[in-house]
C-alpha positions as CSV (number, residue, x, y, z in Angstrom):
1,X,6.1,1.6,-10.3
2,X,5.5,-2.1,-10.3
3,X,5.2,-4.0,-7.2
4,X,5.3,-7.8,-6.7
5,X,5.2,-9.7,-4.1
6,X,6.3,-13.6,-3.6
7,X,5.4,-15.8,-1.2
8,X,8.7,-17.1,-0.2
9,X,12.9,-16.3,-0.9
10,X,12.9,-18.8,-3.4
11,X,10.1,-17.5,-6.0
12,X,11.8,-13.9,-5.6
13,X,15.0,-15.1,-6.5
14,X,13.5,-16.9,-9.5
15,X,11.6,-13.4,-10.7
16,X,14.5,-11.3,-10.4
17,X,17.0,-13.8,-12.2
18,X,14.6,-13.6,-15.0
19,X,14.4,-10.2,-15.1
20,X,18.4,-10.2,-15.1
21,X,19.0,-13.1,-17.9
22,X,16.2,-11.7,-20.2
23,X,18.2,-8.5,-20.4
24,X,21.3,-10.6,-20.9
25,X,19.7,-12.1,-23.9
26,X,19.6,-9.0,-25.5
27,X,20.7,-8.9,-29.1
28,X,23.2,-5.5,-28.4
29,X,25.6,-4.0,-25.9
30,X,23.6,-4.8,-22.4
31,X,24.8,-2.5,-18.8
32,X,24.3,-4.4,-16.2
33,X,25.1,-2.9,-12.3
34,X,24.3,-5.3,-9.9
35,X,24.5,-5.5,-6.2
36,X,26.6,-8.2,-3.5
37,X,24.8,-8.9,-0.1
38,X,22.5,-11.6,0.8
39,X,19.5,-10.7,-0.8
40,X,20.9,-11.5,-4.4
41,X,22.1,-14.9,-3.4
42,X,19.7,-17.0,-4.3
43,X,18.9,-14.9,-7.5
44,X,23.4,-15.7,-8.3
45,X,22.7,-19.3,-7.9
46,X,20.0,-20.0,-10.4
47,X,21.8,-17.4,-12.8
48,X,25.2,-19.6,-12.5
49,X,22.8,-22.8,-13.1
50,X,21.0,-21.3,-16.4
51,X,24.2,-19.7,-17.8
52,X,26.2,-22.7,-17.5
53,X,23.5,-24.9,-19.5
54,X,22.4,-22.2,-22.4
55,X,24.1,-21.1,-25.5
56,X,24.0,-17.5,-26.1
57,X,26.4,-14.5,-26.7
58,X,27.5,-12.9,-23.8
59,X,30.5,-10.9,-25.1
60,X,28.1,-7.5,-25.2
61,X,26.9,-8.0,-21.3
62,X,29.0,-5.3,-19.4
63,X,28.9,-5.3,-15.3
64,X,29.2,-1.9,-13.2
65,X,29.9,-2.5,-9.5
66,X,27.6,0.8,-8.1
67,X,29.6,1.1,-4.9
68,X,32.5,0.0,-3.3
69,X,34.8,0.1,0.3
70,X,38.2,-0.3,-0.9
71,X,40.7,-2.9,1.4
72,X,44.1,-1.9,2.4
73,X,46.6,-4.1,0.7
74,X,44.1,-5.8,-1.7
75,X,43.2,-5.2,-5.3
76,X,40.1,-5.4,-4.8
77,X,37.7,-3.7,-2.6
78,X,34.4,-4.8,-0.5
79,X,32.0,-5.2,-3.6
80,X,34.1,-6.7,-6.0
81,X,35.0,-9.4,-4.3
82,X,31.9,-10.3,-3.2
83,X,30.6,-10.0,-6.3
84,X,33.7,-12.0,-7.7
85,X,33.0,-14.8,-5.5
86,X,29.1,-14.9,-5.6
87,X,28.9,-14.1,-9.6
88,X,31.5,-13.4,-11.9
89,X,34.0,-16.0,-11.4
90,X,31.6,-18.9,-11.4
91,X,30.5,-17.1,-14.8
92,X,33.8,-16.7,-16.4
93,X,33.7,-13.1,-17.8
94,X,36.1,-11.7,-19.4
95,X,38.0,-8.6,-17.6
96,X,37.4,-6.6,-19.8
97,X,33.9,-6.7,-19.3
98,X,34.2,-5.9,-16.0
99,X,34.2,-1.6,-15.1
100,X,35.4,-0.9,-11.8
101,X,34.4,1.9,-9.6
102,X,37.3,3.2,-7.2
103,X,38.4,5.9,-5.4
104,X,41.0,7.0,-8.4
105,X,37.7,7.0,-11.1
106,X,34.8,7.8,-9.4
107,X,34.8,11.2,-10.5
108,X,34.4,10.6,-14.3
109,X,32.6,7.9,-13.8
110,X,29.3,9.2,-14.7
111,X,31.1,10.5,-18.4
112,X,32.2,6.8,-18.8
113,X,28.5,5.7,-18.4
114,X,27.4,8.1,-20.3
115,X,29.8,6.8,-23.0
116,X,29.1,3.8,-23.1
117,X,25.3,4.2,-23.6
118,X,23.7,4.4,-20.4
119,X,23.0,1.5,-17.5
120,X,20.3,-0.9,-19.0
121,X,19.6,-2.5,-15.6
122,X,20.5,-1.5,-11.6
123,X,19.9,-4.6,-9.4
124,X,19.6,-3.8,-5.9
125,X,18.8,-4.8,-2.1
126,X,17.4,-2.0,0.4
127,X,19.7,-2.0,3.7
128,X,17.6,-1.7,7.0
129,X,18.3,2.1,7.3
130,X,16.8,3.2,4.0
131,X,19.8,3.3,2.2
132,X,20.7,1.7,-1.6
133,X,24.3,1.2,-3.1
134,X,26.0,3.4,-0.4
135,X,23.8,6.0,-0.1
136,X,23.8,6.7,3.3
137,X,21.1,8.7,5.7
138,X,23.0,11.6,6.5
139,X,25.6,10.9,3.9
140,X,24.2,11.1,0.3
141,X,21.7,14.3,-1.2
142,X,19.2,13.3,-3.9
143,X,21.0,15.5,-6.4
144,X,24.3,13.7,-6.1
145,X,26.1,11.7,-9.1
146,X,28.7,9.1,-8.2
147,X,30.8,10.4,-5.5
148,X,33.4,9.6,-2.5
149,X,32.8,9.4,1.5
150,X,35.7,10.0,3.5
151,X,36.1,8.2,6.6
152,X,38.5,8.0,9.7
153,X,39.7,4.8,11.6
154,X,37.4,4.7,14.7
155,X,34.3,7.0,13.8
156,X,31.0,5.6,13.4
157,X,30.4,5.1,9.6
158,X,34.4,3.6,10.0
159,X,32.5,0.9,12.4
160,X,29.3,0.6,10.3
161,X,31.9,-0.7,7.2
162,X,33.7,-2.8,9.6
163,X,30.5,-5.0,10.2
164,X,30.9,-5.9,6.1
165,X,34.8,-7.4,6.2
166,X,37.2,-8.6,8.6
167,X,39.9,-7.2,6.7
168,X,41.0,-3.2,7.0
169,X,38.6,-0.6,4.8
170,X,40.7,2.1,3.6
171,X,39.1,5.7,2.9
172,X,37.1,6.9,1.2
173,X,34.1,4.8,-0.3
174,X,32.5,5.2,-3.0
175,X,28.8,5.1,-4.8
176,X,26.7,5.9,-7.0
177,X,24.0,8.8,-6.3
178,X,20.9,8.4,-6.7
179,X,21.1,10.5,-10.0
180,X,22.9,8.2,-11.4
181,X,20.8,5.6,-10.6
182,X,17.7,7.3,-11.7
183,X,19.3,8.0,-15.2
184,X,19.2,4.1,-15.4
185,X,16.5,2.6,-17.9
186,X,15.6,0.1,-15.4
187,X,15.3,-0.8,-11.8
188,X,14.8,-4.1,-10.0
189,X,14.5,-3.7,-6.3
190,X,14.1,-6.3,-4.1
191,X,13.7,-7.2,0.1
192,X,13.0,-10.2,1.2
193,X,12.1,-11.4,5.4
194,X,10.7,-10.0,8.8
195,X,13.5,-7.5,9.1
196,X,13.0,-5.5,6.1
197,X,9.4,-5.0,6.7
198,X,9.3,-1.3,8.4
199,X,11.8,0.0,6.6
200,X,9.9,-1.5,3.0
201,X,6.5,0.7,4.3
202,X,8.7,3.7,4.7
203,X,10.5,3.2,1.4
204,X,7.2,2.3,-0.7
205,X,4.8,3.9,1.3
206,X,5.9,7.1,3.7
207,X,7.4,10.5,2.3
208,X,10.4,10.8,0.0
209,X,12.9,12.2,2.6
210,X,16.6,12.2,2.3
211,X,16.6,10.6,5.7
212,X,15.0,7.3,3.7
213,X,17.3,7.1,0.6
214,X,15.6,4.5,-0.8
215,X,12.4,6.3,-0.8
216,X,13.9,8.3,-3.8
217,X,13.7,5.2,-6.0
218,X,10.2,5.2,-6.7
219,X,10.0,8.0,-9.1
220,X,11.8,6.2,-11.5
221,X,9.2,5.4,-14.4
222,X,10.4,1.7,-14.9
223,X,11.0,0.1,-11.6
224,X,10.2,-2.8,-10.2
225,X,10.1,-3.9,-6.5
226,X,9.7,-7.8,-5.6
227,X,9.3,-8.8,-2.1
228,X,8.2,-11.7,-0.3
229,X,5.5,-11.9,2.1
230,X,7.3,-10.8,5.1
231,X,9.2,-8.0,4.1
232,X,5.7,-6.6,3.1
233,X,3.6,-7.9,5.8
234,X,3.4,-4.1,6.9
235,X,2.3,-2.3,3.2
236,X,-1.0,-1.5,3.5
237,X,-1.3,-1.6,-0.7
C-alpha cells in the first residue's frame, strides 16, 4: 500500500491525473474504470487540458463505469452521465469504447471483464460512510462480484440516491464488489478535505470490517491512496 499525501486539492488532482494518463499512454489494450463525484473534478480538468494538446493513440483505452443508479425515462443512468459530462464528451471517445454497466448486464459482467483482459486501473473516491463504487454498509459482503440492489420508492437507501439526482432512480442499482475490484491490477484511491478525515483513519487505519467497505481496499498489493492534508489530519502514520 502506498500512501501520499498533498498539501492542497490542486497537487492531488495533478498526481492522480498522472497516474491516469501514464496508463493511457500505454503501448496495448488499456481498462480503465473510473469514478464521477467531486473528488475526480479537478483530476477531469487537467486530463481534458493534456489530452486535447498531445498526440498519442487512444483507440486501445477502454472505460468501465463500476457502478450505476439507472433514471426512469433516460438512457442513461446516474454515473454515466456524470461521467459523460465531466469526462468523456469533452474527450471525444468513441462509443464503442465505452462498456456500460446496467441492470440488464450486470450479471455477466465480471465474464466480459474477464474477457477482455482484466481492469488495468480502478479510480475511486471514498464516500463519508466507508463505502466505494456502491458498496454500501449493510448492503455489499466482501465476497461479492458485480451485483444489483433493489430498492423501493420511499425507503431509506431510495432517499440516500435521491440526494445524487433530481430526476427519478429506477430500481435496482448496480456495482461492482469488492472482488471485482480487488481482481484489478491497480488502485488509485483518493479523499481530499476536513470531512473525509474520520472516515480516512477508519479506512487506512482501524479494522477491516464490512461495516467500513472501503477498509477492504487495502489488501490490494498495488494501491495507491493520495490525500490532502485535511482528509488525513487524523492518520496517526
Amino acid at each position: 500500500m502506498k500512501k501520499i499525501i498533498t498539501k492542497d486539492y490542486a497537487t492531488m488532482s495533478e498526481l492522480a491525473a498522472a497516474i491516469v494518463l501514464e496508463k493511457m499512454m500505454l503501448p496495448k489494450r488499456v481498462n480503465l474504470s473510473l469514478t464521477a463525484g467531486n473528488t475526480p473534478v479537478g483530476m477531469y480538468e487537467i486530463l481534458i487540458d493534456k489530452l486535447q494538446k498531445m498526440d498519442f493513440d487512444r483507440s486501445t483505452v477502454h472505460y468501465y463505469n463500476f457502478d450505476e443508479i439507472p433514471l426512469v425515462g433516460e438512457r442513461y443512468g446516474v454515473t454515466m452521465s456524470a461521467l459523460n459530462t465531466a469526462f468523456y464528451d469533452q474527450v471525444h471517445i468513441d462509443h464503442g469504447n465505452l462498456h456500460e454497466l446496467t441492470a440488464e448486464n450486470n450479471q455477466a459482467y465480471d465474464q466480459k471483464i474477464l474477457q477482455d483482459g482484466g481492469l488495468d486501473l480502478v479510480v475511486m473516491g471514498v464516500g463519508s460512510d466507508g463505502h466505494f463504487c456502491a458498496n454500501m454498509p449493510g448492503y455489499t459482503s466482501f465476497d461479492r462480484e458485480t451485483f444489483a440492489v433493489s430498492f423501493e420508492k420511499g425507503d431509506g437507501l431510495y432517499t440516500a440516491i435521491t440526494h445524487l439526482t433530481d430526476k427519478e432512480p429506477a430500481s435496482p442499482y448496480v456495482t461492482f464488489g469488492p472482488r471485482t475490484i480487488l481482481a484489478s491490477k491497480q488502485l488509485l484511491v483518493f479523499a481530499n478535505g476536513k470531512s473525509k478525515a474520520e472516515i480516512m483513519k477508519k479506512v487506512l487505519e482501524g479494522p477491516i470490517t464490512e461495516e467500513v467497505p472501503a477498509s477492504i481496499l487495502r489488501t490490494h498489493p498495488n494501491i495507491t491512496f493520495i490525500l490532502d492534508e485535511e482528509a488525513a489530519a487524523l492518520l496517526e502514520n
